[in-house]
C-alpha positions in Angstrom: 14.1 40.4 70.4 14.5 37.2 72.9 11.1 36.1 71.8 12.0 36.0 68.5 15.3 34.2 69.3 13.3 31.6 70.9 11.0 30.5 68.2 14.0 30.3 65.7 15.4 28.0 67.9 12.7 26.5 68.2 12.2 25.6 65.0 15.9 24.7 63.9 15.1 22.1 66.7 12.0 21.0 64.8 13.8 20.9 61.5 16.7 18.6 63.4 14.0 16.0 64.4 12.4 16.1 61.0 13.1 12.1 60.3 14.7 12.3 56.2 12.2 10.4 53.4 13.5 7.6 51.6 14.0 7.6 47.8 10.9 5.2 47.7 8.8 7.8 49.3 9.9 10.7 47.5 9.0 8.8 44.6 5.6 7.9 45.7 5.0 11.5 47.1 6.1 13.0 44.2 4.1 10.9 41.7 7.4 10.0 39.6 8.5 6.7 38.8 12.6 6.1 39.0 14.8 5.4 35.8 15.7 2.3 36.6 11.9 1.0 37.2 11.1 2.9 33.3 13.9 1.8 31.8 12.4 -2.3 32.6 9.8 -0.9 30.6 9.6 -3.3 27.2 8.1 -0.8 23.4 8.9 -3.2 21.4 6.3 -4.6 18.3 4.2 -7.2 18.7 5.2 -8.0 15.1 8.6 -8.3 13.4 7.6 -5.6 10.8 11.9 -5.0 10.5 12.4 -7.0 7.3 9.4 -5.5 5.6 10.3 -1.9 6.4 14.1 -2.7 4.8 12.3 -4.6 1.8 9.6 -1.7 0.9 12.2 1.1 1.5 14.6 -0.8 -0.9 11.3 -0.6 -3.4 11.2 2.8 -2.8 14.7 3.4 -3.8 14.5 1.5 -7.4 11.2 3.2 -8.3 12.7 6.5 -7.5 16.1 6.0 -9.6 13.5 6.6 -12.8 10.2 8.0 -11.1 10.6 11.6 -9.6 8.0 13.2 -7.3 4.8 11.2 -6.8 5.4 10.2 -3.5 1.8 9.8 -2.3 0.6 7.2 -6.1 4.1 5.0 -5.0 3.2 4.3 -1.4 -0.8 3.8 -2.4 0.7 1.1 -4.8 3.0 -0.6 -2.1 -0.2 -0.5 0.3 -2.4 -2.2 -2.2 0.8 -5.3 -2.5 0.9 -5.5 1.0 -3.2 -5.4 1.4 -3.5 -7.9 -1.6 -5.9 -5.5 -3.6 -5.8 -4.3 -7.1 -5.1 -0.8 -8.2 -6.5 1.4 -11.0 -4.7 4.2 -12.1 -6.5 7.0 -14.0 -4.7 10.1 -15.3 -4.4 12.0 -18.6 -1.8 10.2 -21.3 1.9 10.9 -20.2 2.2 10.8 -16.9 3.5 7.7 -16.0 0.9 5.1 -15.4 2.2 2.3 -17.3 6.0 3.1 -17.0 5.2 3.1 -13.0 3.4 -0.5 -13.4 6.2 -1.9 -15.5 8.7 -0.3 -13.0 7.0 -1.9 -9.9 6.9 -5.4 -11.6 10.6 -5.2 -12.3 11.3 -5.0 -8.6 8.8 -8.0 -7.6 10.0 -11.3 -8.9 6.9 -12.1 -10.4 5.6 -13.7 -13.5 4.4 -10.7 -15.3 1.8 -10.0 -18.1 0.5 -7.1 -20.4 -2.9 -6.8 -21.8 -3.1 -3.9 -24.4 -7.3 -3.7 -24.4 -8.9 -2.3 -27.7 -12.3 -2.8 -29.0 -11.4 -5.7 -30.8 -10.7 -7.4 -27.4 -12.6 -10.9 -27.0 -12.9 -12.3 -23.6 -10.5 -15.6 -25.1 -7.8 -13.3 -25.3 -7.5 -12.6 -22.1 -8.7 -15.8 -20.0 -7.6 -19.0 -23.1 -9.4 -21.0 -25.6 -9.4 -24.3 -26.2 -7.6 -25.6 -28.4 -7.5 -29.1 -30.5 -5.0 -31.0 -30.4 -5.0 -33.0 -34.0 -2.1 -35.9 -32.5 -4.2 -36.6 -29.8 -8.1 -36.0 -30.9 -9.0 -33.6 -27.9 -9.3 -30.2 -27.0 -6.3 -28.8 -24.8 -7.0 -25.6 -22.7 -4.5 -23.1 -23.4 -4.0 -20.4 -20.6 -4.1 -16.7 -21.7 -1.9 -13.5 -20.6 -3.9 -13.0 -17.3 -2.0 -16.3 -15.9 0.6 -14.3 -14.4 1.2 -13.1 -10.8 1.4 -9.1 -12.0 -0.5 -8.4 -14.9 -0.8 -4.5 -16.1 -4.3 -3.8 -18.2 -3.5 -0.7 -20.2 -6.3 1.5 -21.6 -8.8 -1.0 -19.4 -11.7 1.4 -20.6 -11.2 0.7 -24.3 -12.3 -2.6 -24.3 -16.3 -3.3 -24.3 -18.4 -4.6 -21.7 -18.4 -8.3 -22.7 -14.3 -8.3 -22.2 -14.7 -6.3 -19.0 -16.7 -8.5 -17.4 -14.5 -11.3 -18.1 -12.0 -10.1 -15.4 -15.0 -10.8 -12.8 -14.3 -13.2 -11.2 -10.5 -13.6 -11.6 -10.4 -9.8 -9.8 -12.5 -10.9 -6.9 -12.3 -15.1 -6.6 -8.3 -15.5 -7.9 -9.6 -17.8 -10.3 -11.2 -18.6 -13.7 -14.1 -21.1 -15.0 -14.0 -21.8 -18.7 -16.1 -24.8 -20.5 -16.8 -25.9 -16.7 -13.5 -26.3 -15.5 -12.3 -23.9 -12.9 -8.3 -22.8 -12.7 -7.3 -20.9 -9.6 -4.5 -18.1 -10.1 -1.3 -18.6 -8.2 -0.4 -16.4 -5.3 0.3 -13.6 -5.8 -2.2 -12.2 -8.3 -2.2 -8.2 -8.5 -4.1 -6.7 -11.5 -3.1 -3.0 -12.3 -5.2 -1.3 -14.9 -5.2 2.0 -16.3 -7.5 4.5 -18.0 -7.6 8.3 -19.4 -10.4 9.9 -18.3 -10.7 12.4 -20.5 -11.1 10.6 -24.0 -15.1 9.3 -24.7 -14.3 8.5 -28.5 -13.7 4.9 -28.3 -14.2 3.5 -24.6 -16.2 1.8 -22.4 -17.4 3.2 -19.0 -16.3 0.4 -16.3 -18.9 -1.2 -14.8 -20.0 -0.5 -11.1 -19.2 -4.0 -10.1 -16.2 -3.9 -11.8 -14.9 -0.8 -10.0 -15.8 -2.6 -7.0 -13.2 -5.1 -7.1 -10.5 -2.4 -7.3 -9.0 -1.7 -3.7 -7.4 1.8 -5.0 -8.2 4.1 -7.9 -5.1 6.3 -7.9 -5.6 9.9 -9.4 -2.5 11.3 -11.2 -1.6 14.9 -11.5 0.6 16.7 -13.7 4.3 17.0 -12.1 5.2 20.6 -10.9 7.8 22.7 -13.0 10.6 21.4 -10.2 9.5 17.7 -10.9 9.2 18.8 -14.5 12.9 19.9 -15.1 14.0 17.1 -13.4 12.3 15.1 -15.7 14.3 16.4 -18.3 17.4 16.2 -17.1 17.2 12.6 -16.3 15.9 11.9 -19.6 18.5 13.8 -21.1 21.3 12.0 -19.1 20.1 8.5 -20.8 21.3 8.8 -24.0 20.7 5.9 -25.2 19.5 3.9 -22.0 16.5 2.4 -21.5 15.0 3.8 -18.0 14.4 -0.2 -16.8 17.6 -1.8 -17.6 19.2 -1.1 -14.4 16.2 -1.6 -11.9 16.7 -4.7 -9.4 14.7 -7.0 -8.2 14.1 -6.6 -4.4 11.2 -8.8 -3.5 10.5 -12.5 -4.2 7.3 -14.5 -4.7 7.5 -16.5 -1.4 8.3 -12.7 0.7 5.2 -10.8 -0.4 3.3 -14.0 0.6 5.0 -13.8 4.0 4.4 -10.0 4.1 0.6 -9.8 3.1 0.3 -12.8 5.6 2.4 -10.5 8.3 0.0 -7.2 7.7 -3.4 -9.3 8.1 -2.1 -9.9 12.0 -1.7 -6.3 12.8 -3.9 -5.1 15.3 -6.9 -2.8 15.1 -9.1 -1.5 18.0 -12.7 -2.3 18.0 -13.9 1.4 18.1 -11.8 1.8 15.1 -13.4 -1.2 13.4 -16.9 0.9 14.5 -14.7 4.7 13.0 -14.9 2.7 9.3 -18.4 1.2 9.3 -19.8 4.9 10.4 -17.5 6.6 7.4 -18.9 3.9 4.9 -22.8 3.7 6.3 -22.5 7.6 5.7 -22.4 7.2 2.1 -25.3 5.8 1.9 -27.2 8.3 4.1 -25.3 11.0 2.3 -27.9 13.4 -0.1 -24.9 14.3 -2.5 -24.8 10.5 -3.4 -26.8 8.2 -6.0 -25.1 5.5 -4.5 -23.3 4.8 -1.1 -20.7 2.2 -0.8 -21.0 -1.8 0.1 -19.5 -3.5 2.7 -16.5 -4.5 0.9 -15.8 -0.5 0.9 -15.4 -1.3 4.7 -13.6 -4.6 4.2 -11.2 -3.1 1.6 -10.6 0.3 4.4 -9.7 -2.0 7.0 -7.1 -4.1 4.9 -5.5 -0.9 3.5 -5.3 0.7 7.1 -3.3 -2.1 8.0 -1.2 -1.9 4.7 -0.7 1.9 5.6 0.6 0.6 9.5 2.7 -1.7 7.9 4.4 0.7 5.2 4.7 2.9 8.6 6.1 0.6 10.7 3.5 -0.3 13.4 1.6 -3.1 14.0 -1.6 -1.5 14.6 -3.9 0.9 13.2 -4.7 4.6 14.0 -7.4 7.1 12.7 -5.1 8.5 10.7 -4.5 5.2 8.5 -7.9 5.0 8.0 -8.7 8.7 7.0 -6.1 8.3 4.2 -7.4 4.9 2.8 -10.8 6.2 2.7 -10.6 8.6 -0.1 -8.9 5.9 -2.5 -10.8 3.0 -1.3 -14.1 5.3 -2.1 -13.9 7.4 -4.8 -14.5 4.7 -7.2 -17.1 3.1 -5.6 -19.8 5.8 -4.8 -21.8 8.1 -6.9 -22.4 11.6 -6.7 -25.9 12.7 -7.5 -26.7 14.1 -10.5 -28.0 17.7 -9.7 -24.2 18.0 -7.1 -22.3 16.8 -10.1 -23.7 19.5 -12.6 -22.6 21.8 -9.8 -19.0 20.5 -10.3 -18.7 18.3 -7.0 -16.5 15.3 -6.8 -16.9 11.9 -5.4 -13.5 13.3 -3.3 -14.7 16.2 -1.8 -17.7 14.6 -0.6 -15.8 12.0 1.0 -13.8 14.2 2.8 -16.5 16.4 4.0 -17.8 12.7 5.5 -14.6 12.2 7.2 -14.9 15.4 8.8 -18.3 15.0 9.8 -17.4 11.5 11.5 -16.3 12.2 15.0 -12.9 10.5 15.3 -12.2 7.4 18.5 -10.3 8.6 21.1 
């Protein structure tokens, strides 16, 4: 019993001359910063990305008043403003394609223009003619309907090749050359075409390189029966409205300049830069393809990644912007094989199965 009386005292004695830490060393011994020191700690952006969020969420808001559901099509479309690419939208008749174009140009302040192709279309009627002027004794260049900032080609597959290919160079090199003169489009110029891919009567398959200088080809579905009824009853609620008359305009001419110049800074990491070229270089390597993509596939995933950052709100890019660019950057631009095609594969699927396969940057 004294024994063990002793070494209690013994140590209560020890604990008394036990010198106390400071705060600074618990911190250090315990590994744990204090809040003050985390709460100097500066998240901000690198890039003012504020307005634009306000700007593309008041967008949002307009197209929705008379668009219901199709979520995913609206944000591709605000991506491809903000990335400065073109967009071609393919779905069976009736299911909005050219109702959403004309609704998205009535929110952009934008000179806008429609082509209806048919295969009557000359290449005049879309670029000018000139035309002689009898007071004067020359020939006078007038413009056609694709001198506009927005222009929406409707039924683009109806017209033949030689029309097609006028659209060229305007898609790609924002200007036109006619009888050796050369007009450049003014900023910005946004071309949204559509097609029906299920009529053959009467159309024109798109050429590759034409394809090519679309950044997006949109797929759109049939609405669900939810989506469906409220269809309906928002078309039975007009009367006799039209659905456009009360749409606002929300962006000017000089802001999506500002904006597309704003999502070129954002940042991207070098072995992201490396994640795209591997998904695009698979293409071409890929045995369920006829024909990979080119390297303005990879130019046009790394300017949509940033457009998907952007519409996010970041100012730089993750995986996961890139893995949802690459199917509508791609799908347009490869070619699945022959033999894998009669076995009812798509260009989609095999893109996914590419993104899987690519081993993602940590």
């Amino acid at each position: 019993m004294t024994e063990s009386f002793e070494n209690e005292n013994m140590d209560n004695t020890n604990a008394e001359n036990v010198t106390p830490q400071t705060e600074a060393d618990n911190s250090v011994n315990t590994g744990f910063t204090s809040t003050t020191e985390s709460e100097n700690i500066n998240f901000e952006s690198r890039l003012d990305l504020k307005e634009l969020q306000k700007s593309i969420a008041a967008v949002k808001q307009e197209i929705s008043s008379v668009i219901v559901g199709q979520s995913k099509m609206i944000d591709q479309l605000l991506v491809a403003i903000l990335s400065n690419g073109h967009v071609l939208l393919e779905g069976v008749p009736g299911v909005a394609k050219t109702i959403t174009a004309k609704l998205l140009s009535k929110t952009l302040s934008l000179h806008f223009s429609r082509i209806q192709f048919t295969p009557d279309l000359m290449p005049s009627d879309i670029l000018g003619t000139s035309v002689f002027d009898l007071s004067k004794s020359e020939f006078n260049f007038k413009k056609g309907p694709v001198f506009s900032n927005f222009v929406l080609i409707d039924e683009i597959n109806r017209a033949p090749a030689k029309t097609q290919a006028a659209l060229f160079e305007v898609m790609e090199e924002r200007q036109i050359t006619v009888e050796g003169a050369t007009y450049t489009m003014e900023a910005p110029f946004l071309v949204i075409a559509t097609q029906n891919p299920i009529e053959q009567e009467g159309t024109y398959r798109l050429p590759e390189a034409q394809l090519d200088r679309f950044l997006f080809k949109i797929n759109i579905d049939y609405p669900n029966l939810t989506e469906e009824i409220a269809i309906l009853q928002r078309e039975n609620a007009l009367q006799n409205k039209e659905k456009l008359d009360n749409i606002n305009k929300v962006l000017s001419q000089a802001e999506i300049i500002k904006y597309q110049a704003l999502v070129k800074q954002i940042v991207i990491e070098p072995q992201l830069l490396e994640y795209i070229a591997k998904i695009v270089t698979n293409t071409r390597d890929n045995a369920f393809l006829y024909l990979g993509a080119s390297p303005r596939a990879s130019i046009a995933i790394l300017n949509a990644a940033k457009g998907y950052a952007a519409l996010r709100g970041r100012d730089f890019v993750t995986p996961e912007d890139i893995k949802e660019s690459a199917i509508p950057v791609l799908q347009h631009r490869v070619m699945v094989a022959p033999e894998r095609e009669m076995e009812g594969l798509t260009s989609e699927e095999i893109i996914k199965q590419i993104i899987d396969t690519v081993e993602i940057p940590r």
